[in-house]
C-alpha positions, 0 to 999 in steps of 0.5 A: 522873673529874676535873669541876667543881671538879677540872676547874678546879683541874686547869687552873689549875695547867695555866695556871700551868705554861703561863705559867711558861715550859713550853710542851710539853703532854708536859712539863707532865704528865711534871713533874706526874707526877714531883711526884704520884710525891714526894707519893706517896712521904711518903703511903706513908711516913705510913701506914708510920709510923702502921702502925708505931705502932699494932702496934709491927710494924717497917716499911721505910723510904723516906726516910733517918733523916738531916735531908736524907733527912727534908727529902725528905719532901713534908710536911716541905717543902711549907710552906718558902720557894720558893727552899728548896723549889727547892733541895731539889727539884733537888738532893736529891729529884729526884737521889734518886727516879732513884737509888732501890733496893728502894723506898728513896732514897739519902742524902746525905753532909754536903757534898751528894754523894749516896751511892748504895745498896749491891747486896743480896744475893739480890735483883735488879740494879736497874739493870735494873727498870722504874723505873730504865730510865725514870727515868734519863732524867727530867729536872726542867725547873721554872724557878723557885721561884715556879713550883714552889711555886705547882704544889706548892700546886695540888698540895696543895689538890686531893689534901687537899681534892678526890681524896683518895680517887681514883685520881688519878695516871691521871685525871689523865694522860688528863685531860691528855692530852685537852690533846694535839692527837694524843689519841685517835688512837691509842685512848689512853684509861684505862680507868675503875677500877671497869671494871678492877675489874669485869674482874679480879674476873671472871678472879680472879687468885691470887698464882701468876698471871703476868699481862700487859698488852701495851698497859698505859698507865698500868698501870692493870689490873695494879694492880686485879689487884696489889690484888685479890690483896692484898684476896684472899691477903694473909694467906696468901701464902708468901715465894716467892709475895711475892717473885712478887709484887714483880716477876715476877708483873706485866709490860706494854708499851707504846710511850709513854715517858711512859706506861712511867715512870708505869707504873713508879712507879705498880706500885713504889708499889703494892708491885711494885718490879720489874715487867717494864714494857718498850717494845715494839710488841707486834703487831710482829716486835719482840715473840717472847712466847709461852705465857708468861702465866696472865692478860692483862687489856687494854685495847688500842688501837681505832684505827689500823693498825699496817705491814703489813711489821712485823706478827708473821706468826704473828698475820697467820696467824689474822687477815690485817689491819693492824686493832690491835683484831684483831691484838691478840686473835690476840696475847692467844691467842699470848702465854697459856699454855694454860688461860691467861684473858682479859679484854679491851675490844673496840670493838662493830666486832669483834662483828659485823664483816663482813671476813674478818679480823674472822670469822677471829678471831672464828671462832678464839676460838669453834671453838678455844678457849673464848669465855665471855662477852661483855658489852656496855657502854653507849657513854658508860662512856669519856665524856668522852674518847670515846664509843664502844661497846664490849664485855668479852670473856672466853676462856680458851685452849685449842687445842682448842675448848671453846667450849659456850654463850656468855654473853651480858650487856647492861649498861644502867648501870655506876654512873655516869651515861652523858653527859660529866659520868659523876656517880654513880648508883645503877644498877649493873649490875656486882655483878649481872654478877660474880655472874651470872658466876661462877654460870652454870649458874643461866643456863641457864633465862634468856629471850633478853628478859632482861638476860643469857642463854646461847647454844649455840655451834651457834647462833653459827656457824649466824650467821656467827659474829656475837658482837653481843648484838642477833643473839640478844636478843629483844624481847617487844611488849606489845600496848597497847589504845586507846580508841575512836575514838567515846571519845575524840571524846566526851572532846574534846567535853567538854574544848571545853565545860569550855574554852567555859564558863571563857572566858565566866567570865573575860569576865564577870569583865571 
């Protein structure tokens, strides 16, 4: 979370840009994120070298050995004149970064044209992949020297001093993006990282899923599952299995071009050079997926409702609303393959709603495929964006039912506290929820009064199908005995005569 110092730092350079001539909020974060991207790129450099050092093992190269493919690299420039830095920006590294292939950046010649990267054999046109499509557009619109070199400095002292560690390419675009006078209107709010991760390691995606996030942002779960992945089958992943990875493996939609180009280079420097990142309304008629994905991770849109008249028909089929967080779940069991999973955030509305659309779906995940889990989540885990209360739902498609007992998890605490400041704490209820997840059949014996229990599905319908944990929760009173009435007079009796007794006291000592 960008607070306190961040927080300032992170405005400073805002007002700095603001001052400099550029006005649109939009265009702040895209040149931000471009420079974020540069500065990413010599780090993945830094650790390939000193890799290379430590095991002698060759590793690829990003930057051309040549000087102006080394005078790309951010450590080697950062320290020059502004005029030098300008310079080698605007015509060496921004042309370089909207020419890249296979992970690489072109090389310039001796008289300053760039000399593009030939076609590889056995690997794909990379005039198709996600990065080239949304860089091609990208335009570098820093005014001035002075003004780049003062972003490259705020730039420098919040990663080496403040996030070195953090996952700060989404913190701050949603940082930013609470500058917009359109922000939250459309749900546009990244989901906390070890929220994602808590999601992934419930579903434990292999190197042979294909996994899909039809409203990706920042492609923040596609990267907590890429990672995860890694963490798990590094050592033993085949070839084909790398070369699912690098591309095939990961897609997601959106319909923010902004959010797509920092998708695309978020997954290419997390190793996925040729993901399917594409523009789409995903609930619309525009998108004819179907069955096509093992896993889809997502947090979709809460707000807003989508044109009748442009809504996919076969997700008007299993709930007939305009309502995003609804439509979305119908397009989750569309899109899977059978057997496919999903983790997903729901706003509680989609629990205990009354509306007909609202029992539809819920009906449809409980009698036709397999709802696993639910697990509510306390209302401050997306503070300070927004406050309100959600819950992960967990199902597994099928097409004909499954559904036995629900899981049903009340998370009070996931690490951090619940008001605007989210500073770390010690409770954390998420290792508690992975564990208890993935060992079931030792719920069977829980009280409806503890923090997880099953609940049989006959149950649930018997309910109206309501998925809200409070339907089934029971709360255990404890009688508490009080004394006397005769007791506690005696007891004020004597608090009166201790008080009577030191106020004579202090009068005589006067």
């Amino acid at each position: 979370m960008i607070t306190g110092t961040i927080k300032n730092k992170v405005d400073k350079i805002w007002l700095d840009i603001f001052a400099g001539g550029i006005a649109n909020p939009l265009t702040v974060i895209e040149q931000l994120t471009y420079l974020m991207f540069i500065r990413s790129l010599d780090e993945k450099e830094l650790e390939n070298e000193e890799f290379e050092n430590m095991t002698g093992e060759k590793m690829p190269k990003i930057f051309p050995h040549s000087a102006a493919g080394q005078s790309m690299r951010w450590s080697k420039f950062k320290n020059d004149d502004p005029r030098r830095i300008f310079d080698v920006m605007s015509q060496r590294v921004f042309p370089a970064i909207k020419n890249m292939k296979y992970g690489r950046l072109p090389d310039f010649s001796e008289n300053g044209e760039l000399i593009e990267i030939a076609d590889e054999p056995g690997k794909p046109d990379e005039s198709t992949t996600a990065f080239a499509r949304y860089m091609s557009n990208a335009m570098f619109l820093i005014p001035t020297p002075q003004l780049l070199q003062k972003i490259i400095t705020g730039l420098d002292d919040l990663y080496e001093h403040d996030i070195a560690e953090l996952d700060m390419q989404g913190d701050l675009y949603e940082y930013m993006l609470g500058k917009l006078a359109t922000a939250g209107r459309n749900g546009q709010f990244r989901t906390p990282k070890h929220i994602r991760e808590m999601m992934v390691e419930l579903l434990q995606p292999t190197p042979d899923d294909t996994i899909c996030d039809p409203a990706c942002g920042t492609a923040g779960f596609l990267v907590s599952a890429s990672e995860y992945i890694r963490r798990n089958y590094e050592d033993e992943m085949t070839s084909e299995q790398w070369e699912h990875f690098a591309g095939p493996a990961f897609s997601g939609y959106d319909t923010d071009f902004t959010m797509l180009r920092i998708s695309a280079m978020n997954l290419m420097l997390h190793s996925i050079s040729n993901p399917e990142i594409d523009y789409k309304d995903s609930v619309s008629k525009q998108n004819q997926i179907i069955e096509q994905f093992t896993m889809c991770l997502a947090n979709p849109p809460f707000k807003g409702t989508i044109d009748a008249e442009s809504i996919h028909d076969n997700l008007k089929a299993i709930t007939n609303t305009k309502k995003t967080e609804l439509l979305f779940l119908a397009l989750f069991l569309r899109m899977l393959k059978k057997g496919g999973q999903c983790a997903c955030i729901v706003p509680d509305g989609v629990l205990f709603g009354s509306s007909s659309a609202h029992k539809a779906i819920r009906k449809e995940l409980v009698d036709n495929h397999q709802l696993r889990a639910v697990i509510s989540m306390p209302s401050g885990v997306f503070k300070p964006y927004a406050g309100v209360s959600t819950a992960v739902l967990v199902f597994t498609k099928t097409g004909a039912g499954g559904t036995d007992k629900v899981w049903f998890y009340d998370m009070k605490a996931d690490g951090f506290s619940l008001d605007d400041k989210r500073s770390e704490i010690s409770d954390n209820d998420i290792p508690d929820i992975i564990q208890r997840f993935h060992h079931l059949e030792q719920e069977a014996d829980r009280e409806r009064t503890e923090q997880s229990f099953l609940v049989p599905k006959q149950e649930i319908v018997d309910n109206g199908y309501d998925l809200s944990i409070n339907k089934y929760k029971k709360t255990e009173y404890v009688a508490v005995e009080y004394p006397s009435t005769a007791e506690i007079m005696d007891k004020l009796d004597a608090l009166e005569d201790t008080i009577a007794a030191e106020l004579k006291e202090l009068r005589n000592m006067l």
